[in-house]
N, CA, C and O atoms as CSV, one atom per row, in Angstrom:
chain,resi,resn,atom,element,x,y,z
A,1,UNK,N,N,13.198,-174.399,-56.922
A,1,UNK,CA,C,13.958,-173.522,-57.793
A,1,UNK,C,C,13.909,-174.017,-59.240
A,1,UNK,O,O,13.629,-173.186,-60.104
A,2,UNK,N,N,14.195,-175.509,-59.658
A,2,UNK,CA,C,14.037,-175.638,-60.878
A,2,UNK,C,C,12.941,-175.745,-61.526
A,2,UNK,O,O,12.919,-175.835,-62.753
A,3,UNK,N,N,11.402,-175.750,-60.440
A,3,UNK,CA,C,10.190,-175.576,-61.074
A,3,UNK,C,C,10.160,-173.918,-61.520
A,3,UNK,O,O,9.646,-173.581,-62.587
A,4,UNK,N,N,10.582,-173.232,-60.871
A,4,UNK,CA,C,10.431,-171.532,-61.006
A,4,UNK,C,C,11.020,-171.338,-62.203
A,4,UNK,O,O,10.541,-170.469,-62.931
A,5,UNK,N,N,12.212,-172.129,-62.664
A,5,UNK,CA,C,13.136,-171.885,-63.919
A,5,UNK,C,C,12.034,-172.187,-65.538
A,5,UNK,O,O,11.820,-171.415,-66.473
A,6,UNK,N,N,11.495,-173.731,-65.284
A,6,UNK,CA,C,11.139,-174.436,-66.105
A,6,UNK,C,C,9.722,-173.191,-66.161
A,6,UNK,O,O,9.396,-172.519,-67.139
A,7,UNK,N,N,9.132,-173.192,-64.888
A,7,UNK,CA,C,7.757,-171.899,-65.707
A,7,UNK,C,C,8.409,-170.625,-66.265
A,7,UNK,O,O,7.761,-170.063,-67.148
A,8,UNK,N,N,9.523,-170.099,-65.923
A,8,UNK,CA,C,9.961,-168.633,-66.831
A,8,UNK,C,C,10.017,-169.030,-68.149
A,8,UNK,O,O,9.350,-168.362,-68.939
A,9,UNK,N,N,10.686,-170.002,-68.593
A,9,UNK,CA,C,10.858,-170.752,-69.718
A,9,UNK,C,C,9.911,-170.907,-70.560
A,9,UNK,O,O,9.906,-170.609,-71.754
A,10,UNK,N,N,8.945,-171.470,-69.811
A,10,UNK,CA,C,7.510,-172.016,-70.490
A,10,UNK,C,C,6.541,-170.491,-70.860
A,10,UNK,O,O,5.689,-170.373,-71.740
A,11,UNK,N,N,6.956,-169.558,-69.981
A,11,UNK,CA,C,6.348,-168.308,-70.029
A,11,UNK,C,C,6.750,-167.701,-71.109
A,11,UNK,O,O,6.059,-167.526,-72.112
A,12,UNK,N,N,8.243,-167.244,-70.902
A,12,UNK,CA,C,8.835,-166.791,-72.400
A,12,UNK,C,C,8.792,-167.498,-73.346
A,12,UNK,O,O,8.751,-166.680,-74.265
A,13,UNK,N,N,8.765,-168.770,-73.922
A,13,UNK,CA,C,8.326,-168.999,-75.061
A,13,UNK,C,C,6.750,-169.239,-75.151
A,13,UNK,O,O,6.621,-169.480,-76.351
A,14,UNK,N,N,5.818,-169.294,-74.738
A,14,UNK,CA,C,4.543,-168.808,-75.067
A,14,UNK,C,C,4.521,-167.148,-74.921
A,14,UNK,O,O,4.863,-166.813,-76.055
A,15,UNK,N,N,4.391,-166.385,-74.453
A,15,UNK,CA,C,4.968,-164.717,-74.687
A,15,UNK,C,C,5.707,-164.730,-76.139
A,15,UNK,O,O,5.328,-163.975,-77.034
A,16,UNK,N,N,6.937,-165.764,-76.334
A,16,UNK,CA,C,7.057,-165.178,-78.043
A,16,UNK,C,C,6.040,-165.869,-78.991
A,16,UNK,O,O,5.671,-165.128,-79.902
A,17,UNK,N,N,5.692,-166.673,-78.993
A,17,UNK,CA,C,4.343,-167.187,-79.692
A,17,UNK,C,C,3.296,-166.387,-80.034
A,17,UNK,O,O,2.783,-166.181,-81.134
A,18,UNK,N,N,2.962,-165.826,-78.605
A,18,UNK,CA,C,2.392,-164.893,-78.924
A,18,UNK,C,C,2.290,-163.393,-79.730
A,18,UNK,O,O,1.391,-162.900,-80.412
A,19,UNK,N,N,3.627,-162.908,-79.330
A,19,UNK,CA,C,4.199,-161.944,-80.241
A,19,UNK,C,C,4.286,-162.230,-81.552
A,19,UNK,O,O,4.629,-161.297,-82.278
A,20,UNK,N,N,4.047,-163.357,-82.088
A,20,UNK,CA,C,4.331,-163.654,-83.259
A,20,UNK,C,C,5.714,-164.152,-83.854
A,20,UNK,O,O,5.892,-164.012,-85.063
A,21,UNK,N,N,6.600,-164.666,-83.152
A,21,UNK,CA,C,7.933,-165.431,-83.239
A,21,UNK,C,C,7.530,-166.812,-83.581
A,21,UNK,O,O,6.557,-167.498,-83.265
A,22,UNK,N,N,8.404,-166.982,-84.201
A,22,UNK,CA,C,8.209,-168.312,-84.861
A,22,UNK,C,C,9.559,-169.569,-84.519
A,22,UNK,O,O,10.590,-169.206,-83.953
A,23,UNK,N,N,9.430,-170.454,-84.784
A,23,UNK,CA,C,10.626,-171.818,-84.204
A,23,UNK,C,C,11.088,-171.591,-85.828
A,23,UNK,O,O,10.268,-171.956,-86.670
A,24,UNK,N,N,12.342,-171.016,-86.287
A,24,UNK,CA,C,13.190,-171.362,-87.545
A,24,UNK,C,C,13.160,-172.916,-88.134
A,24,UNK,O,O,13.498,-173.949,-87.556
A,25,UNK,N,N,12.728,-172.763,-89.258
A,25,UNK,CA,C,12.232,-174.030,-90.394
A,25,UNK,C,C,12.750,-173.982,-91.629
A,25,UNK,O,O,12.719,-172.872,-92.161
A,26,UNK,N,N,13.315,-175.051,-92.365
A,26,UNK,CA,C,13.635,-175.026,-93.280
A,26,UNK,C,C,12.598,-176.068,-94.310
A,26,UNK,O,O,12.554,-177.238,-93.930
A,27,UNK,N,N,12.133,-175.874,-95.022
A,27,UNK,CA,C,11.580,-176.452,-96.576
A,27,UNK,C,C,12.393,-176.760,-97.397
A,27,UNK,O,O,12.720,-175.666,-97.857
A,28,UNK,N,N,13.204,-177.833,-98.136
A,28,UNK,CA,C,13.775,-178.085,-99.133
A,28,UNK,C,C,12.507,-178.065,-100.086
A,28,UNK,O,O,11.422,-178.179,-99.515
A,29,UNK,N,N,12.504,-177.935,-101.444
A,29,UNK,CA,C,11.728,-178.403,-102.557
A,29,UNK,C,C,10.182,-177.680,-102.116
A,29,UNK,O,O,9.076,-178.215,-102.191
A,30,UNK,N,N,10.521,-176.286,-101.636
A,30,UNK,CA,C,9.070,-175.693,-101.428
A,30,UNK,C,C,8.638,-175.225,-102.793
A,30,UNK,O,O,9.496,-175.515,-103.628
A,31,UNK,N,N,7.594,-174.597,-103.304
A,31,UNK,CA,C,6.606,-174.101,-104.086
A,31,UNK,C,C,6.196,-172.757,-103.132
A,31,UNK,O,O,5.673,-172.996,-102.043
A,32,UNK,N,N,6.403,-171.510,-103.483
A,32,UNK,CA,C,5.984,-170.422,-103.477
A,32,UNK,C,C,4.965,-170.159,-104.574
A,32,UNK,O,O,4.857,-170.923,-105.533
A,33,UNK,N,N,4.205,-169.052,-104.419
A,33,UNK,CA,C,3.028,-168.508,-105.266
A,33,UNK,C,C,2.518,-167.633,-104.355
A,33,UNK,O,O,2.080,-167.736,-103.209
A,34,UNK,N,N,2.734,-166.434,-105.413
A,34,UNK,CA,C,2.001,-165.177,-104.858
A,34,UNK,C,C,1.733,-164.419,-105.877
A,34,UNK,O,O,2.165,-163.857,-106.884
A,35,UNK,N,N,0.096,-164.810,-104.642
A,35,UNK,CA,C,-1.508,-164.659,-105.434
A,35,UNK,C,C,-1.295,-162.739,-105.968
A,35,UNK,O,O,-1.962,-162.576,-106.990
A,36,UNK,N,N,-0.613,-161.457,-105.554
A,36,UNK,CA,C,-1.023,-160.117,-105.715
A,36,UNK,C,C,0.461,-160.589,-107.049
A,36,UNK,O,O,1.188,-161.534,-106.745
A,37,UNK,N,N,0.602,-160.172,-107.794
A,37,UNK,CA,C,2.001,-160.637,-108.867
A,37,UNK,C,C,1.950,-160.476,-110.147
A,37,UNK,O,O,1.649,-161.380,-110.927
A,38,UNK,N,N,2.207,-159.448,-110.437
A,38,UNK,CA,C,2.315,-159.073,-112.149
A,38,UNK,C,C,2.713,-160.587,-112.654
A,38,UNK,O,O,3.611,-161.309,-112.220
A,39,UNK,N,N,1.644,-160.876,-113.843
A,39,UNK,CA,C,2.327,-162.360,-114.589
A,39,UNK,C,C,3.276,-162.316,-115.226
A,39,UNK,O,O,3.829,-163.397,-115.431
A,40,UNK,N,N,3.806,-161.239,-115.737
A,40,UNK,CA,C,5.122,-161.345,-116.442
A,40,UNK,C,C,5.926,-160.780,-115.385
A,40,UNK,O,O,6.473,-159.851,-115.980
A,41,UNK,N,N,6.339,-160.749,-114.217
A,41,UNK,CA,C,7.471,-160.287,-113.235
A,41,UNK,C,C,8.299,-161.849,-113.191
A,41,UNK,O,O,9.508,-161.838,-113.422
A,42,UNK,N,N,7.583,-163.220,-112.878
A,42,UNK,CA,C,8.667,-164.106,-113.011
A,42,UNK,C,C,9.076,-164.646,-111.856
A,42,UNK,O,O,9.849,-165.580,-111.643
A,43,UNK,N,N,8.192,-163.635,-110.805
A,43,UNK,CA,C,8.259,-164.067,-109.363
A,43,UNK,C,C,7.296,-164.639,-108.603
A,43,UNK,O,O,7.321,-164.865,-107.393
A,44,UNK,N,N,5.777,-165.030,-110.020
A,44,UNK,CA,C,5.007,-165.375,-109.314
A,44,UNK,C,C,5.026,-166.791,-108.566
A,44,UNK,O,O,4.702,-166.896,-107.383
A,45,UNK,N,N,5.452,-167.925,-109.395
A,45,UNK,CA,C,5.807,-168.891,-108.576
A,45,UNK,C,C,7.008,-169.546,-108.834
A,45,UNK,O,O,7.307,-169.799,-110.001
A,46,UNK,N,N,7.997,-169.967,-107.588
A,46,UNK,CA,C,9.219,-170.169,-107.644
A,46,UNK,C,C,9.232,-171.440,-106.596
A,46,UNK,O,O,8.482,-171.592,-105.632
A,47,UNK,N,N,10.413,-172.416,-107.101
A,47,UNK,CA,C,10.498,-173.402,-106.251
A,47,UNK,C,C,12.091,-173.101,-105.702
A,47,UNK,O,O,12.960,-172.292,-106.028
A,48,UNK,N,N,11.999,-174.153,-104.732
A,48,UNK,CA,C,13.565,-173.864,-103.818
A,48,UNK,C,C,13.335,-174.572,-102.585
A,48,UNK,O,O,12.600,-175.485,-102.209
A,49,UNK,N,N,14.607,-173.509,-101.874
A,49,UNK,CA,C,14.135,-174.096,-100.370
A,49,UNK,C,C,14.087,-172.465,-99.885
A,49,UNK,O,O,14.718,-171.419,-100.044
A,50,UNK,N,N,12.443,-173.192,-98.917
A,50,UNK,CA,C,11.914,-172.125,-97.940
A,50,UNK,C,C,12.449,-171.825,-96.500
A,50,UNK,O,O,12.532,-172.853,-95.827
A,51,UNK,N,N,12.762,-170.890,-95.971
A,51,UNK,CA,C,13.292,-170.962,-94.507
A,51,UNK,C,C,12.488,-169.775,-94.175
A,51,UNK,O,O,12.342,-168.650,-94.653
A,52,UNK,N,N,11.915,-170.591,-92.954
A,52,UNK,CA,C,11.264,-169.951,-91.919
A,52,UNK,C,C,12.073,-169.073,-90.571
A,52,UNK,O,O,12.404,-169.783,-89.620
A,53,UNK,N,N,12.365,-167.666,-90.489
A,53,UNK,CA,C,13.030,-166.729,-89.819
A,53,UNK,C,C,12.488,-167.197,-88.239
A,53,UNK,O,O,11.504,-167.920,-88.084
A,54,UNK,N,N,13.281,-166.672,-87.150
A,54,UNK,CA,C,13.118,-166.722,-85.902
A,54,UNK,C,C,11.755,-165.443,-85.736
A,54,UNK,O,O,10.801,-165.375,-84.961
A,55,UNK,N,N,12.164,-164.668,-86.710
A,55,UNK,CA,C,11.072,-163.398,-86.681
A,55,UNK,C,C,9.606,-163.708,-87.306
A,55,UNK,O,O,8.611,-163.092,-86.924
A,56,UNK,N,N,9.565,-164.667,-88.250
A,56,UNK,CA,C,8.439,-164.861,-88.617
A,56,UNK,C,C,8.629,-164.470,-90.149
A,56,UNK,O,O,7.591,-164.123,-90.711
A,57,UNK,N,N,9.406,-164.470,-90.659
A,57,UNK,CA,C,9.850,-163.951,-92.122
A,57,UNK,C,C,10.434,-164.906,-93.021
A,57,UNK,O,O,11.639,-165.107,-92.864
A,58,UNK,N,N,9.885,-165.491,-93.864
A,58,UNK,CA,C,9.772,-166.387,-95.068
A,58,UNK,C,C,10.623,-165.980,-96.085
A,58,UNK,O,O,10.257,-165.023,-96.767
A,59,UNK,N,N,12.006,-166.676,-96.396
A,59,UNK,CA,C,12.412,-166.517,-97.412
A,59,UNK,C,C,13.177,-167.201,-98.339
A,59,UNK,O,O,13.871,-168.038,-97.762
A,60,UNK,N,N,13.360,-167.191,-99.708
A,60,UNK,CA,C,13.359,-168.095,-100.723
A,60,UNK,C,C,14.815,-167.455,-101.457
A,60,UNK,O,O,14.797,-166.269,-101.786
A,61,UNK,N,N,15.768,-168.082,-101.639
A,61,UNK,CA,C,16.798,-167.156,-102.682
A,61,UNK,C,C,16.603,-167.467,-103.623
A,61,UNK,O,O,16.241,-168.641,-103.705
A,62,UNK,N,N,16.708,-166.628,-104.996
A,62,UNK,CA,C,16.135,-167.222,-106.530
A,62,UNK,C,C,17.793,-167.744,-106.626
A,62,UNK,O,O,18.129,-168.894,-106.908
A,63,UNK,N,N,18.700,-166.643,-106.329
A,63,UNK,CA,C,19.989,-166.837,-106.964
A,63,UNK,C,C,20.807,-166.153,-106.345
A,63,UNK,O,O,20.377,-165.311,-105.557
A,64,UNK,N,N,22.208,-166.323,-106.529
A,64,UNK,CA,C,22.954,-165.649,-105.581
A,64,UNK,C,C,23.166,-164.407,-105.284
A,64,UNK,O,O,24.114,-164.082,-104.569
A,65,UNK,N,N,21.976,-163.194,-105.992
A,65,UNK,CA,C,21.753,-161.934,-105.388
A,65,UNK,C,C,20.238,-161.411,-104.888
A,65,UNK,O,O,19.923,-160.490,-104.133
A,66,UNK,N,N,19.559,-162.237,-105.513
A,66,UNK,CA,C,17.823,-162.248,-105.802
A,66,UNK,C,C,17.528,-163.105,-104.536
A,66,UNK,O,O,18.042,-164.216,-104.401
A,67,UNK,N,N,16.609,-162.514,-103.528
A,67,UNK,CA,C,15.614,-163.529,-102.805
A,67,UNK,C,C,14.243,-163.017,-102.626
A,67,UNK,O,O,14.146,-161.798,-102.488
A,68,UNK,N,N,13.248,-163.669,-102.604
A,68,UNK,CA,C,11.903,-163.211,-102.124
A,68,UNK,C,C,12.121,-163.606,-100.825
A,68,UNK,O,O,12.860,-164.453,-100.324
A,69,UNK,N,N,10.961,-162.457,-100.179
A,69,UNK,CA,C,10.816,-162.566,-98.945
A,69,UNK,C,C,9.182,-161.830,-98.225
A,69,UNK,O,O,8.582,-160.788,-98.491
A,70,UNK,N,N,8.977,-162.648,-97.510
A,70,UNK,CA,C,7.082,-162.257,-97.464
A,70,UNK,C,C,7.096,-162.588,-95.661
A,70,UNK,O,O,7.704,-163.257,-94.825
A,71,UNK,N,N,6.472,-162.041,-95.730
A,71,UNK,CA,C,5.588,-162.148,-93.906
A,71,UNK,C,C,5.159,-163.061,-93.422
A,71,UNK,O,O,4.848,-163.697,-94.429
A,72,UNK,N,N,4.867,-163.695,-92.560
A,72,UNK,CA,C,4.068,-164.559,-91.990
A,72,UNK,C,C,2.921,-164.559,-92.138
A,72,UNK,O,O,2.222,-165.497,-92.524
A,73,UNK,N,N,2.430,-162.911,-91.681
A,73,UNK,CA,C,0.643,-162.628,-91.625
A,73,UNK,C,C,-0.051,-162.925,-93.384
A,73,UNK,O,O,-1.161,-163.169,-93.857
A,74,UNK,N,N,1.535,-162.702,-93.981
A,74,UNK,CA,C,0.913,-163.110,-95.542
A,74,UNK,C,C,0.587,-164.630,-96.082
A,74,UNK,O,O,0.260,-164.895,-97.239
A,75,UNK,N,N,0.701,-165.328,-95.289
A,75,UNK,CA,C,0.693,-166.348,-95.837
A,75,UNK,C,C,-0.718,-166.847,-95.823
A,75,UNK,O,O,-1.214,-166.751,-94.700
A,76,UNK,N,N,-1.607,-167.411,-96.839
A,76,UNK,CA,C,-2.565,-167.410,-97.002
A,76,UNK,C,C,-2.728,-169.268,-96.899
A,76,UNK,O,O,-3.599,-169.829,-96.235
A,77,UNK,N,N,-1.923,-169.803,-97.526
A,77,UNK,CA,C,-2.348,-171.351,-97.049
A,77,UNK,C,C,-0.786,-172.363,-97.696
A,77,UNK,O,O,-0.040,-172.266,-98.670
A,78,UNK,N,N,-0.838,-172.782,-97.154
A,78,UNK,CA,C,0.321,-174.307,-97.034
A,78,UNK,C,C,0.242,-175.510,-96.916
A,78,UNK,O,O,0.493,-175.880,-95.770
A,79,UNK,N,N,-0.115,-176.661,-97.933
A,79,UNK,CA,C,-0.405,-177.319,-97.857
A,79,UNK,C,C,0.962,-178.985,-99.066
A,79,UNK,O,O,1.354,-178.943,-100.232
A,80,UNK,N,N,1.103,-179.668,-98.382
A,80,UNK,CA,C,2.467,-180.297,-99.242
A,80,UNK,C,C,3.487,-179.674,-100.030
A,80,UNK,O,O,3.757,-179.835,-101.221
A,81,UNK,N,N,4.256,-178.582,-98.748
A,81,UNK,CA,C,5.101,-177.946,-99.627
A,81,UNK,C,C,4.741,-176.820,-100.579
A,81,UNK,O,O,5.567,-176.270,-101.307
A,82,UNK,N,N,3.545,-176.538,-100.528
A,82,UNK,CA,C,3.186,-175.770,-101.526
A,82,UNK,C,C,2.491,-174.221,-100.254
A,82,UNK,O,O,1.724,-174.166,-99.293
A,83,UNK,N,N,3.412,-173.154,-101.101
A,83,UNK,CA,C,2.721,-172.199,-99.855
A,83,UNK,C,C,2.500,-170.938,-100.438
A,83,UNK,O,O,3.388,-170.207,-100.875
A,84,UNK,N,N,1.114,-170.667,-100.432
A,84,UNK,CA,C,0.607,-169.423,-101.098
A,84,UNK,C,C,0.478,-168.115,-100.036
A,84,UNK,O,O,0.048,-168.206,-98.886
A,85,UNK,N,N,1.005,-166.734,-100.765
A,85,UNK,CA,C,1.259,-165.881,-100.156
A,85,UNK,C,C,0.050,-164.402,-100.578
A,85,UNK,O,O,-0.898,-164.639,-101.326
A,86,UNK,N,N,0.186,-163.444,-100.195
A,86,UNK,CA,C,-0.752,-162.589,-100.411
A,86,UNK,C,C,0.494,-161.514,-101.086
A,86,UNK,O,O,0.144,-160.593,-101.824
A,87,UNK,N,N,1.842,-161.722,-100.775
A,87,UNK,CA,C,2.876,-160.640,-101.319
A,87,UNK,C,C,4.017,-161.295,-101.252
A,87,UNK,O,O,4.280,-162.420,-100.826
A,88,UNK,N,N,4.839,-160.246,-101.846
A,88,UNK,CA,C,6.000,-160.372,-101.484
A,88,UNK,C,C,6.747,-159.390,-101.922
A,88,UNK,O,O,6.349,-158.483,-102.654
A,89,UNK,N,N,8.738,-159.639,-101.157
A,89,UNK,CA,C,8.955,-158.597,-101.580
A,89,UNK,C,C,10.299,-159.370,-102.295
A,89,UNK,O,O,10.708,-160.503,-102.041
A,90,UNK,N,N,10.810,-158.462,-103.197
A,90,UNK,CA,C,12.391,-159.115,-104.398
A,90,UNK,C,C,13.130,-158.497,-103.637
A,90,UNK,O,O,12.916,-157.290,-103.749
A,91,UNK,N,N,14.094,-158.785,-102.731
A,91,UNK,CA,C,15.391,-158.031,-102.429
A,91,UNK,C,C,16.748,-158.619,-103.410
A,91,UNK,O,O,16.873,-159.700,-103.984
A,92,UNK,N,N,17.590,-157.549,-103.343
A,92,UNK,CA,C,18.815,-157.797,-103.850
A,92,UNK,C,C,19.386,-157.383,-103.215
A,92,UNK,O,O,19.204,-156.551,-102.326
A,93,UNK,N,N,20.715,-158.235,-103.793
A,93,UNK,CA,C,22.103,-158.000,-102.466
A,93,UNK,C,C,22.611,-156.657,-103.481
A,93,UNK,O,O,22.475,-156.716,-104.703
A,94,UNK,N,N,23.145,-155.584,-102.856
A,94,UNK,CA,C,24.042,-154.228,-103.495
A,94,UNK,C,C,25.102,-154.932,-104.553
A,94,UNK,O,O,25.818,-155.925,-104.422
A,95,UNK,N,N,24.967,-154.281,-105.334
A,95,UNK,CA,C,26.364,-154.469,-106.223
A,95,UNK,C,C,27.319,-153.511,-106.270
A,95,UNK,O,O,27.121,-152.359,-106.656
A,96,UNK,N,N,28.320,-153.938,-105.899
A,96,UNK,CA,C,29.596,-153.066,-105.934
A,96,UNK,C,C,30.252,-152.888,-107.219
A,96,UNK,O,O,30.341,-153.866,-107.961
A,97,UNK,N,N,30.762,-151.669,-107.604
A,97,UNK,CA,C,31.579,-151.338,-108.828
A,97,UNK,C,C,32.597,-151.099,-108.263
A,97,UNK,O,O,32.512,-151.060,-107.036
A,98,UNK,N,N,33.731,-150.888,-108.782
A,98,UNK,CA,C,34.710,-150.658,-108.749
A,98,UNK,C,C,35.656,-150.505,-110.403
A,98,UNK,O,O,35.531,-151.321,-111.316
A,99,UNK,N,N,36.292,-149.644,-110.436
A,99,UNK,CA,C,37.153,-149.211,-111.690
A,99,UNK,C,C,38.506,-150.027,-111.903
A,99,UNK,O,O,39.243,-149.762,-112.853
């Protein structure tokens, strides 16, 4: 019985591997750069910390409403902290008004 457990286990996480799921990671002191990036947008390269999503989704906060956020399949190479992308995208958090 606990061999039957340990292969479902071993099954479902190779099955999410495969799907493209990723083990959540964090980067302190990463280097972003993305290579498609208007030079005056300001987003082409940014340092921080990088966290790697359970989904496979890379993302960086500039500031406490601003984060980039890029794909996995985008990532073009990573090498000491330094990780070049093919895109990305600027989200912002909503701003609320009120009178």
């Amino acid at each position: 019985m606990k061999k039957l457990i340990v292969g479902i286990w071993l099954l479902l996480f190779i099955a999410a591997i495969e799907l493209g799921l990723s083990i959540p990671s964090t980067y302190p002191n990463a280097t972003v750069i993305i290579e498609n990036c208007k030079k005056d947008s300001g987003f082409c390269k940014n340092t921080g910390v990088l966290e790697l999503s359970f989904t496979g989704t890379y993302r960086m906060q500039l500031d406490h409403q601003i984060h980039l956020e890029m794909k996995k399949k985008e990532l073009v190479n990573n090498e000491k902290k330094i990780f070049i992308f093919k895109s990305a995208f600027v989200r912002s958090a909503p701003v609320i008004i009120q009178k």
